[in-house]
C-alpha positions in Angstrom: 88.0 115.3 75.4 91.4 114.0 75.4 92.7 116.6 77.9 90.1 115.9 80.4 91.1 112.3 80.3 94.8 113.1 81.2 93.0 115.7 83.9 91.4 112.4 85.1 94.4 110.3 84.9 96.4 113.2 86.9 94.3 113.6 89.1 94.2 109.5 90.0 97.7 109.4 90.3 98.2 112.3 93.0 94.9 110.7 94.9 97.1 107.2 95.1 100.2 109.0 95.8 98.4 110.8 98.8 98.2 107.5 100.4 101.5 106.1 99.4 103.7 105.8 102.4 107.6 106.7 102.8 109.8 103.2 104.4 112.7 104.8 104.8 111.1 107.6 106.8 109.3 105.7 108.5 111.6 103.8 110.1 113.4 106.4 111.4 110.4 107.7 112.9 109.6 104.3 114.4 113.0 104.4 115.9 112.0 107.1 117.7 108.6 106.4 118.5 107.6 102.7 118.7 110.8 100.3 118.8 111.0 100.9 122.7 107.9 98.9 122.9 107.4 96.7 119.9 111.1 96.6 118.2 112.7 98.2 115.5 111.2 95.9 113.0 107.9 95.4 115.0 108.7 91.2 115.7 110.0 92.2 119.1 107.3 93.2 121.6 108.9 94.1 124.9 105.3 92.5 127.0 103.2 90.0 125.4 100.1 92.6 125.6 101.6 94.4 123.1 101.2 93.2 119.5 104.0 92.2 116.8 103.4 94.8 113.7 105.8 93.1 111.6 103.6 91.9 108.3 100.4 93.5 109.7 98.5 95.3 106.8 99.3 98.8 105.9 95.3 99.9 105.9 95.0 98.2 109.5 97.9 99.9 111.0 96.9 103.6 109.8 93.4 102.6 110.9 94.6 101.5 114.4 97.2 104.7 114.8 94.6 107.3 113.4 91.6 105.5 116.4 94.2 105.9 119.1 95.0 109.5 118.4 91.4 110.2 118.3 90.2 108.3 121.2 88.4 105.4 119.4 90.7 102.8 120.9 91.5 103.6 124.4 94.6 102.8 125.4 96.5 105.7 127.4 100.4 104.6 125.9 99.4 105.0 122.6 97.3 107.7 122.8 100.4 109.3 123.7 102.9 108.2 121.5 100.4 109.1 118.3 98.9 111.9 119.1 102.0 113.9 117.8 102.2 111.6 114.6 101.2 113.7 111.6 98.7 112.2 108.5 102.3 111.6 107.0 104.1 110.0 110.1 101.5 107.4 110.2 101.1 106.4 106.9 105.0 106.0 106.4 105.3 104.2 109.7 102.1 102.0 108.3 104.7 101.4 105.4 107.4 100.4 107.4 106.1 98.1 109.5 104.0 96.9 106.6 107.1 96.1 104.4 108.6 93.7 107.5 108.8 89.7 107.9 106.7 88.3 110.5 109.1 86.5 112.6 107.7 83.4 114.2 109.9 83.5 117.2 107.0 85.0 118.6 105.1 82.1 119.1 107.0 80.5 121.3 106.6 82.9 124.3 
């Protein structure tokens, strides 16, 4: 009994680590994919059709990345820029962006 609870308990803890995204790497992948168009840190959109990611949830974001590269949002840019993103690159971008302050400066376009 007791070693099927610790199966259990393993087995939990690799399911949330699944999900858990990497900061670190992805910022370096949003450096190479998404500051052109919404900043490094996601506050600084380069057109005010594009969003600010900064703050946004982590859920939304991998949500909104995995419908682009699938074709359930239709937006030709980001179709293109995730389609190459891996399960990995988006979660960990999801994280970075995630982990940022909303700046306000935005509001004052």
């Amino acid at each position: 009994m007791m070693m099927r609870w610790i199966l259990v308990l393993a087995a939990m803890a690799l399911a949330a680590g699944a999900h858990a995204g990497d900061a670190a790497a992805g910022k370096k992948k949003a450096e190479q994919v998404c500051a052109a168009c919404h900043g490094l840190d996601g506050n600084k959109p380069s057109a005010p059709d594009q969003p600010v990611l900064a703050g946004q949830y982590k859920d939304y974001l991998v949500r909104a990345l995995t419908d682009y590269k699938i074709g359930r949002r239709n937006n030709a840019i980001m179709k293109v820029f995730a389609d190459p993103l891996s399960k990995k690159d988006v979660e960990d971008v999801a994280e970075w962006f995630s982990t940022q302050r909303t700046s306000h400066l935005h509001d004052q376009r």
